[in-house]
C-alpha positions as CSV (number, residue, x, y, z in Angstrom):
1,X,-27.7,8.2,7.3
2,X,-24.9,8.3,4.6
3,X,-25.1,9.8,1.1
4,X,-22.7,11.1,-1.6
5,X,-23.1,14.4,-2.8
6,X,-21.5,14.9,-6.2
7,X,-19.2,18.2,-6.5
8,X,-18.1,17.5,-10.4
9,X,-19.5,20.2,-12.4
10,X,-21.8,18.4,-14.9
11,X,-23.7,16.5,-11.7
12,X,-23.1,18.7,-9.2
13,X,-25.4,18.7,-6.3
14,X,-26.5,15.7,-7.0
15,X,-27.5,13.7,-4.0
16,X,-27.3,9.5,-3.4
17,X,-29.0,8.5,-0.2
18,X,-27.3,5.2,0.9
19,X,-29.7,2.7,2.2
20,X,-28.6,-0.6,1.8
21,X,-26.0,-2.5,2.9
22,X,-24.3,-2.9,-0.1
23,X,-24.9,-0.7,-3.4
24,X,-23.5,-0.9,-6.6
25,X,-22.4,2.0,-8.8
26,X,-21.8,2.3,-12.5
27,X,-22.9,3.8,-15.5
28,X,-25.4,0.9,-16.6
29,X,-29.3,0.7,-15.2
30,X,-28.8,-2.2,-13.1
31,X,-26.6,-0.9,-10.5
32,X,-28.0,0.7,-7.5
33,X,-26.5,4.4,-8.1
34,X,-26.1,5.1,-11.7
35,X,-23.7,7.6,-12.7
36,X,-24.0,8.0,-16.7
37,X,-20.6,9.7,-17.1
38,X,-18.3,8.0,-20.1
39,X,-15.4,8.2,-17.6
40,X,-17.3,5.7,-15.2
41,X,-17.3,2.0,-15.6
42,X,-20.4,-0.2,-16.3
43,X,-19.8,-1.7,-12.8
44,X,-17.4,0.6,-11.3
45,X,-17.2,0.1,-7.7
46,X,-19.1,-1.5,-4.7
47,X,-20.1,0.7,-1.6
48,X,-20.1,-2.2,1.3
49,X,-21.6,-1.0,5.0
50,X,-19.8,-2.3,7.8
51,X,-20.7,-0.7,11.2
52,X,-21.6,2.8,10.9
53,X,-19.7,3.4,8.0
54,X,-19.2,2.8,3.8
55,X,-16.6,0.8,2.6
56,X,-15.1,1.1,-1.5
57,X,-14.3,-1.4,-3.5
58,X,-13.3,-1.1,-7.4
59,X,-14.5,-3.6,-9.2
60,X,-11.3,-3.6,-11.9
61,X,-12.7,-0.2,-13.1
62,X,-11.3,1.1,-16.3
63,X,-10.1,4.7,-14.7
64,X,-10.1,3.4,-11.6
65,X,-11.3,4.7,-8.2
66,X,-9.8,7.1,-5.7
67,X,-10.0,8.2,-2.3
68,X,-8.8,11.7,-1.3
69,X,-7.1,11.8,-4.6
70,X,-5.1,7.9,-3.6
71,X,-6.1,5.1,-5.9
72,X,-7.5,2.5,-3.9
73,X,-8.4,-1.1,-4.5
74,X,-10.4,-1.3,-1.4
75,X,-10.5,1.1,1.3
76,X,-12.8,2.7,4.8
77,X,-14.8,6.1,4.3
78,X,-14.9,8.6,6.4
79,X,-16.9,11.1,6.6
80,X,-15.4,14.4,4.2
81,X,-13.7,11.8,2.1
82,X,-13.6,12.5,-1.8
83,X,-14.4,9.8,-3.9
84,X,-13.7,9.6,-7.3
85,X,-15.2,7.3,-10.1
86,X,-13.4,8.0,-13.1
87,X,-13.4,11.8,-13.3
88,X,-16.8,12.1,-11.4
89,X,-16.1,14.0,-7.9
90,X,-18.5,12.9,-5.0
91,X,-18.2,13.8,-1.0
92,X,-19.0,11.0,1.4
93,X,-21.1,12.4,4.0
94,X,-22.0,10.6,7.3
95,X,-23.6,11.2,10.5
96,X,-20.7,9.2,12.1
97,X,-17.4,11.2,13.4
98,X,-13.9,10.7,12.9
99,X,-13.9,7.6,16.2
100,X,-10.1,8.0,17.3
101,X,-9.0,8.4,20.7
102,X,-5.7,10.1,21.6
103,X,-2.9,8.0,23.2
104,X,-3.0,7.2,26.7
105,X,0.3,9.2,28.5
106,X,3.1,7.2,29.2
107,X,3.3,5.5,32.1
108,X,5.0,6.3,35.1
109,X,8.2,4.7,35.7
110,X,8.6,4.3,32.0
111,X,11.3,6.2,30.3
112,X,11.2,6.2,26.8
113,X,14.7,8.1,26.6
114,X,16.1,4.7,26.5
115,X,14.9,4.0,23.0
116,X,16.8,7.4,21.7
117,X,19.7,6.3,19.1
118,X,21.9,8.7,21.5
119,X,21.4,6.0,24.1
120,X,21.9,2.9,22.3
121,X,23.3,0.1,24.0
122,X,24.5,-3.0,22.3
123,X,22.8,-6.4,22.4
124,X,24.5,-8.5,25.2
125,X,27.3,-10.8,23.8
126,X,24.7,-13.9,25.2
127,X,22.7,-12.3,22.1
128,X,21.7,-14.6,18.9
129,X,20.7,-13.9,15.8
130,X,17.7,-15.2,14.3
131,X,18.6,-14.8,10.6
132,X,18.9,-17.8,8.6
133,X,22.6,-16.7,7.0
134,X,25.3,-17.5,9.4
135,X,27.8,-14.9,9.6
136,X,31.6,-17.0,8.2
137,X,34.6,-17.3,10.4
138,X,37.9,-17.7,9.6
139,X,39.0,-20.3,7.5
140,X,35.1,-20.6,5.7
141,X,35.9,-17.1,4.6
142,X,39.6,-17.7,3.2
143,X,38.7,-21.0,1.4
144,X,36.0,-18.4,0.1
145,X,38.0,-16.1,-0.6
146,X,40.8,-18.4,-2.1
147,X,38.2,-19.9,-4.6
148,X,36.7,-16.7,-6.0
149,X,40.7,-15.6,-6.7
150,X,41.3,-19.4,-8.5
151,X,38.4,-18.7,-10.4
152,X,39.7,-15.5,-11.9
153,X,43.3,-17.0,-12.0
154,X,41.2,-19.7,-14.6
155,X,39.6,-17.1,-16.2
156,X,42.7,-15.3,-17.2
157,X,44.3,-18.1,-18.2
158,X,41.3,-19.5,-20.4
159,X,41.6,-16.0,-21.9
160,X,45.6,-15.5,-22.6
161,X,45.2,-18.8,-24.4
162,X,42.4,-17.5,-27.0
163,X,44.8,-14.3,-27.5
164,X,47.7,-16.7,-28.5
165,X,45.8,-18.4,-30.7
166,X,43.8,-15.7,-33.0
167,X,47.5,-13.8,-32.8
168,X,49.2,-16.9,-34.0
């Protein structure tokens, strides 16, 4: 079974048993754990149970809620995690263990030297590119390039002529 145990000093020790599937917590009476703490929302956050283990949800909190110290919106719990309501401290303790499984070894045959940047290889010249923005060639790039240096040419011009006037 899960429960948090608060560690802030004004509750500490404090245990909530978590028995339903979904509880609320806040500082008002109608949620499921009530934390009465001025730092903690009326509806703080939403504990959700989904397999074996708690899920947090903030429910637009004023001080926000944290996991390990990270504000979260929404995130997993796992067992140790600290969770913070505002500036209320409480440990997430559950039966369930950290489930990750180390990475398989690579298999034979396989060498993943290849992917080194010391051993890049170019893509082959039958190689396309699937980005939207075709690279310019040639004469796309000078008309290009021959409009930008019109433009200033204009520019210049357009400004020599407001010079002679305010001089004359």
């Amino acid at each position: 079974m899960a429960r948090l145990v608060t560690i802030s000093e004004t509750m500490e020790g404090k245990v909530f048993e978590l028995t339903e599937d979904k509880l609320t917590i806040g500082r008002l009476p109608d949620n499921s754990i009530r934390i009465e703490e001025n730092s903690v929302s009326g509806h703080h956050a939403v504990l959700t149970l989904s397999r074996d283990d708690y899920s947090v949800r903030d429910l637009n909190s004023t001080n926000g809620t944290r996991v390990n110290g990270q504000k979260v919106v929404e995130a997993k719990l796992i067992n140790g995690d600290i969770l913070t309501l505002g500036h209320v401290e409480l440990r997430y303790e559950s039966d369930t263990k950290k489930n990750t499984k180390p990475l398989p070894p690579p298999r034979k045959g396989i060498d993943l030297s290849e992917t080194s940047p010391i051993n890049y290889k170019p893509p082959p010249k039958s190689f396309t590119s699937a980005s939207p923005f075709k690279k310019k060639k040639g004469p796309e790039r000078l008309f290009q390039y021959t409009m930008i240096g019109l433009g200033g040419a204009i520019v210049l011009l357009i400004l020599w002529i407001i010079y002679k006037l305010v001089s004359a």
